[in-house]
MARGULO-816258 format. One record per residue (C-alpha): z, x, y. Coordinates in steps of 0.1 Angstrom, whole numbers, padded with zeros to 4 digits, always signed. Layout:
! MARGULO-816258
ZXY;...
! end
This chain:
! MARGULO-816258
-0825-0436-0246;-0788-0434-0240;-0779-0461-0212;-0754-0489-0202;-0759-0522-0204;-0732-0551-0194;-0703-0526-0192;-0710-0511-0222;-0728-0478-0239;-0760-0478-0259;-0775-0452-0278;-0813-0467-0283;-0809-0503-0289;-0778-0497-0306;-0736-0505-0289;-0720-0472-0298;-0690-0489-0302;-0709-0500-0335;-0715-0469-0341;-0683-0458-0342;-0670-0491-0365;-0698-0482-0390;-0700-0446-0394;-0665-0432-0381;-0652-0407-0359;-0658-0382-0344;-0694-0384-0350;-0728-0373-0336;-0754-0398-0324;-0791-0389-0316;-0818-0410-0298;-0848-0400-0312;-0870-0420-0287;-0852-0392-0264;-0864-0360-0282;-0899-0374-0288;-0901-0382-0250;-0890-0348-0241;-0917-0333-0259;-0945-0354-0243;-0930-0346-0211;-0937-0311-0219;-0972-0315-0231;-0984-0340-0210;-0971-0319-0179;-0980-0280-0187;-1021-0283-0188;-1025-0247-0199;-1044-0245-0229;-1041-0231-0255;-1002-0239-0253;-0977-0232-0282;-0938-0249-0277;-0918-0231-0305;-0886-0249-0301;-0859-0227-0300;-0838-0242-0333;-0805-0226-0324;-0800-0256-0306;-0794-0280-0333;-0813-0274-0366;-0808-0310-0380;-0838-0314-0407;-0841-0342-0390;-0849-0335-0357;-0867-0306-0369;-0893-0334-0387;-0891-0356-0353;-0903-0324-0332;-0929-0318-0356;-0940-0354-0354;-0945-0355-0318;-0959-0323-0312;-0976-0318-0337;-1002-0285-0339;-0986-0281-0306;-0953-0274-0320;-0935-0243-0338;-0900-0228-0344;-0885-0199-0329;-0860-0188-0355;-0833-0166-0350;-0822-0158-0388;-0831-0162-0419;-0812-0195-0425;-0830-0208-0396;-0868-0200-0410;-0854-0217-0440;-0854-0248-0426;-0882-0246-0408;-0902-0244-0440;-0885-0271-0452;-0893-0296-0422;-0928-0288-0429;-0934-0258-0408;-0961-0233-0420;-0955-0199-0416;-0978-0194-0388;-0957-0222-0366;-0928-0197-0370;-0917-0166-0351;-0885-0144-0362;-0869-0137-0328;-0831-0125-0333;-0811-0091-0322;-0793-0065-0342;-0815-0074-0375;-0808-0059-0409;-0839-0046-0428;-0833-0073-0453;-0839-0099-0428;-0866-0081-0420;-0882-0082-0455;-0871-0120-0457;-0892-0128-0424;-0921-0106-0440;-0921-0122-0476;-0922-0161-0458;-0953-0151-0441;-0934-0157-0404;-0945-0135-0375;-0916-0111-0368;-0907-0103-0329;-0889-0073-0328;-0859-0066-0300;-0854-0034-0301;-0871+0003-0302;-0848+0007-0335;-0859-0025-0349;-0897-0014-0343;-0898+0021-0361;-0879-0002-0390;-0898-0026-0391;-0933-0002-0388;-0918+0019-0416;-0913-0013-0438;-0944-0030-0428;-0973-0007-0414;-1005-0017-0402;-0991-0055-0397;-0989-0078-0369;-0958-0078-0351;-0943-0093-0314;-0918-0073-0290;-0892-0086-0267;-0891-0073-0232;-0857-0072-0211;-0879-0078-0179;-0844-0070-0158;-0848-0110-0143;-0820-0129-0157;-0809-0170-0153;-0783-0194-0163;-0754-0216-0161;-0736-0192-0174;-0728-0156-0175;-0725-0159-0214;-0761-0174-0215;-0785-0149-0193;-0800-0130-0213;-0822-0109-0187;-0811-0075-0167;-0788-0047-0173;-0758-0066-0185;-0776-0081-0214;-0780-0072-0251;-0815-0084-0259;-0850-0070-0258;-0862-0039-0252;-0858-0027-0212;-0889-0027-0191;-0887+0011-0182;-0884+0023-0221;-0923+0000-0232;-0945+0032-0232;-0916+0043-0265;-0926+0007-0279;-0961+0016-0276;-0960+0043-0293;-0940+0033-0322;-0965+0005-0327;-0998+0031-0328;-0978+0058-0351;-0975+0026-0381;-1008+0011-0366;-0992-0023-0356;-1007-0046-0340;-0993-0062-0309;-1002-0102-0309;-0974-0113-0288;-0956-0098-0259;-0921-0119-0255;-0894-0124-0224;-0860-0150-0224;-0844-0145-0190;-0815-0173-0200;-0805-0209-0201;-0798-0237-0183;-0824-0233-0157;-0830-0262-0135;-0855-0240-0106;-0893-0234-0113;-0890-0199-0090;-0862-0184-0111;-0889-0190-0144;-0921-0182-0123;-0900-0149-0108;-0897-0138-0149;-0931-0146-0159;-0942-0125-0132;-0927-0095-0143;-0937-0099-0175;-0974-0101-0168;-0969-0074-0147;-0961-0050-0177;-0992-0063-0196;-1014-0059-0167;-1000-0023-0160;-1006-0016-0198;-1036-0036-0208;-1060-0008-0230;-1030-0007-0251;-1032-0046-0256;-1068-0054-0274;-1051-0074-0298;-1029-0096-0278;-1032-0133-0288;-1000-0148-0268;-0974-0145-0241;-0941-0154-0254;-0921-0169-0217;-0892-0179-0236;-0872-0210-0228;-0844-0217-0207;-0855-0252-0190;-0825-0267-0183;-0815-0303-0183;-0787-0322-0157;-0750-0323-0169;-0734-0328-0139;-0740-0362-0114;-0754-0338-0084;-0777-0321-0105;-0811-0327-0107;-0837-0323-0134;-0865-0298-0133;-0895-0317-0117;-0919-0315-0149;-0949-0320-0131;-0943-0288-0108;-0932-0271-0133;-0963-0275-0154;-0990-0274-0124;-0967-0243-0114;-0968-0216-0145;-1003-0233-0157;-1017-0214-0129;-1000-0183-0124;-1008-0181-0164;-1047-0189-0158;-1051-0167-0130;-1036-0142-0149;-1057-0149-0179;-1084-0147-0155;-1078-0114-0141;-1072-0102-0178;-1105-0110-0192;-1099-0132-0214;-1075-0166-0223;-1044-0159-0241;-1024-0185-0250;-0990-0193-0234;-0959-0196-0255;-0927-0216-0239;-0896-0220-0263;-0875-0249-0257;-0844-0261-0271;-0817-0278-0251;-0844-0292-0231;-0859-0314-0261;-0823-0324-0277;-0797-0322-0252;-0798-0353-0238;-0804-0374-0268;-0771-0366-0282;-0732-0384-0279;-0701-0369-0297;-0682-0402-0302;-0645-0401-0304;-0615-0421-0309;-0584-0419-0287;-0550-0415-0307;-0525-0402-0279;-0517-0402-0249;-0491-0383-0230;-0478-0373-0191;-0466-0339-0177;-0458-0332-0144;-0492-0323-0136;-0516-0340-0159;-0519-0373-0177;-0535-0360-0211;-0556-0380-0237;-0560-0369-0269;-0593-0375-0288;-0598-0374-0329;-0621-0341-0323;-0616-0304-0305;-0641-0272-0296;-0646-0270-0331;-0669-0298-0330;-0682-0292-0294;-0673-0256-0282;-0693-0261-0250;-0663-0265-0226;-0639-0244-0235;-0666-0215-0236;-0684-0219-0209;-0661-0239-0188;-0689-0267-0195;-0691-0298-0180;-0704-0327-0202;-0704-0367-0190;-0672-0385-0208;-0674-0424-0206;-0653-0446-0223;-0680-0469-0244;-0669-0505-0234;-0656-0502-0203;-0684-0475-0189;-0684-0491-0153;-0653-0500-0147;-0636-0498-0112;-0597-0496-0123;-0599-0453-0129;-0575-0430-0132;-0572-0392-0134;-0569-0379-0170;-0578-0346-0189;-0595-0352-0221;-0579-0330-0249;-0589-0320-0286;-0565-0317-0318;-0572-0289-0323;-0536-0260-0317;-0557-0240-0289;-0541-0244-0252;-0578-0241-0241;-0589-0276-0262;-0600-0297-0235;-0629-0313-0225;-0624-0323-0193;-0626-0282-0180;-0643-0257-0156;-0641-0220-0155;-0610-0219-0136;-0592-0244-0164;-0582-0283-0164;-0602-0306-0143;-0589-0339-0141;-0616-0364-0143;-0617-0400-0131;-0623-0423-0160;-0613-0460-0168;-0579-0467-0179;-0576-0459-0211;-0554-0466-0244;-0547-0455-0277;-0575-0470-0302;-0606-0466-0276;-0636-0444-0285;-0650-0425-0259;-0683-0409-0260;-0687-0374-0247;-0726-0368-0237;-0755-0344-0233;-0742-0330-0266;-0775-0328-0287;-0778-0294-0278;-0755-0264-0291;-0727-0290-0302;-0729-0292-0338;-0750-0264-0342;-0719-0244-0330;-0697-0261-0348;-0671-0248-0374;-0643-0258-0393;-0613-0239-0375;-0582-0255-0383;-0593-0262-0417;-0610-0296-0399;-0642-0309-0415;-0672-0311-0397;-0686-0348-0383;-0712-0369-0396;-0746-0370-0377;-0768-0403-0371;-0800-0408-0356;-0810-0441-0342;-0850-0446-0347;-0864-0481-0338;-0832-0501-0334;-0818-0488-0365;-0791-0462-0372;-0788-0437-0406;-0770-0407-0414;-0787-0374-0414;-0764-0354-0425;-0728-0363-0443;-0692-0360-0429;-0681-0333-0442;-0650-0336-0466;-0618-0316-0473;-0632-0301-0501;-0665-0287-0488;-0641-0270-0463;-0612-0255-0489;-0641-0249-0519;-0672-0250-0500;-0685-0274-0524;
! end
């Protein structure tokens, strides 16, 4: 688990400030004690059976984590994909086709063909994608997304539910889906909704779910081949202090039962499909980072760190707020007011940000040479990262027992002028 001890920051069993003197900075650092309990929690606490958690990749496709979350969950556990790339590495964590399901928006017929020739359940999310993908693959098995007009998140950028968004196909226009699927005599095995992310209340996700079984109630002769209920994901995790985490146990006891009943009313049990991702890896992850400068304006006194947005875009497009500590002096009482800026040449590199712009935030004293550790970053951090400014990509290490190894390289000058 990440925690403090004497003053200082841990990752595991492991001073980060180690980390940093060994590996470098910036860099990633993963618990993997963290992702394995997050899965358990998930298991342990949804009783509905059978249950299928296809963790939503997007968030950070490290082969590594990938093989941790296959691990701990095992049957349990399978991989929404959203590209091709994605499925890929799926496959290559030891996924079998059958543990994957293609779930992406404005999808080419080659990506189509991809999905098709790996075996992996495609889930189409749109009318247009359906009559493609019934002309290129008739009388298969197929999934649909359903815009179910319910939509949650942290962020406007991140709902992906109601009239505003881009994804699925809208609740009113399902009787067109229908009959796309009978004219190339598809089969409907999966019936899928994601309302948005960063959801921290059980009623927003119960409200969705609702609707969703809702349409399959009102349209159940056309559904003798349904095999699963696709909720999505969404399950948020705390970034800020005066959040709280979802209360598992509710949560679990909560759509278990509006699922069974359902099941019940239905005739017989279909199995439930939740999709996590910044739930399992979020909070096992640090971006550690080394302060080189240090400067005063009239209105702000900023740091500059040894990384930017291209490492960890959160903040500066969402307006995210992500836990900053400096890693040996995490408790200290001697704090000032400082904004936390990148290096890279973008007026909006900071770290320390809302919505509205710069938020100060109260941190130790701090000096030139001192690594700070920016956390909740295991999720959508390095799996949004990029190389703007011509700036390599960071290392990533997972601690495992105590012990700390790369799993995946820094990135060097050349990779990112010859992409070699």
């Amino acid at each position: 688990m990440i925690s403090v001890k004497g003053n200082r920051l841990f990752v595991g069993e492991v001073a980060a400030s180690g980390l940093a003197r060994q590996f470098g900075t910036p860099l990633y650092v993963y618990d993997e004690e963290t992702i394995r309990s997050k899965v358990r929690a998930l298991l342990q606490n949804i009783p509905c059976r059978p249950l299928k958690l296809y963790y939503a990749a997007k968030a950070n496709t490290n082969l590594a984590i990938l093989k941790v979350i296959k691990d701990e969950g095992g049957e349990f556990v399978g991989i929404d994909a959203v590209s091709p790339g994605e499925i890929e590495m799926a496959l290559k964590a030891g996924f079998r086709p059958e543990q994957i399901i293609f779930t992406s928006t404005s999808v080419t017929d080659e990506e189509m063909r991809f999905a098709v020739a790996k075996k992996v359940l495609v889930n189409c999310d749109s009318l247009s994608q359906l009559e493609r993908y019934g002309k290129l693959n008739p009388s298969s098995k197929v999934c649909f997304r359903v815009n179910p007009d319910v939509g949650a998140g942290h962020h406007s950028h991140v709902i992906t539910g109601g009239p505003d968004s881009k994804f699925g196909i809208w609740a009113g226009e399902i009787g067109k889906a229908f009959e796309i699927a009978a004219k190339h005599n598809l089969k409907i095995i999966g019936i899928h909704e994601h309302i948005g992310s960063g959801i921290l209340e059980t009623g927003k996700f119960l409200d969705a779910m609702k609707v969703l079984l809702a349409i399959i109630s009102k349209n159940r002769e056309k559904l003798g081949d349904l095999e699963f209920v696709d909720f999505g994901g969404g399950i948020g995790v705390p970034y800020k202090l005066d959040q709280k985490p979802i209360d598992m146990n509710v949560f679990g006891s909560a759509v278990s039962k509006l699922f069974s009943d359902f099941c019940s009313s239905f005739g017989r049990q279909l199995a439930m499909v939740i999709e996590p991702g910044r739930f399992l890896v979020a909070e096992s992850g640090v971006l550690l980072c080394t302060v080189n400068t240090i400067k005063q304006t009239p209105k702000h006194k900023f740091v500059g760190v040894d990384t930017g947005f291209n490492h960890l875009i959160r903040p500066m497009a969402y307006g995210s707020y992500h836990p900053i500590l400096a890693v040996e002096t995490c408790e200290s009482n001697k704090k000032e007011k400082i904004a936390v800026c990148g290096n890279i040449c973008e007026s909006g590199d900071v770290f320390t940000r809302n919505e509205s712009g710069i938020a100060d935030r109260k941190l130790p004293k701090i000096k030139e040479g001192d690594v700070l550790a920016i956390l909740v970053a295991g999720a959508y951090g390095f799996s949004m990262a990029s190389t703007y400014n011509t700036r390599p990509r960071p290392a990533e290490v997972l601690v495992s027992n105590g012990k700390a190894r790369v799993i995946r390289e820094r990135e060097s000058m050349a990779h990112v002028i010859y992409g070699v």
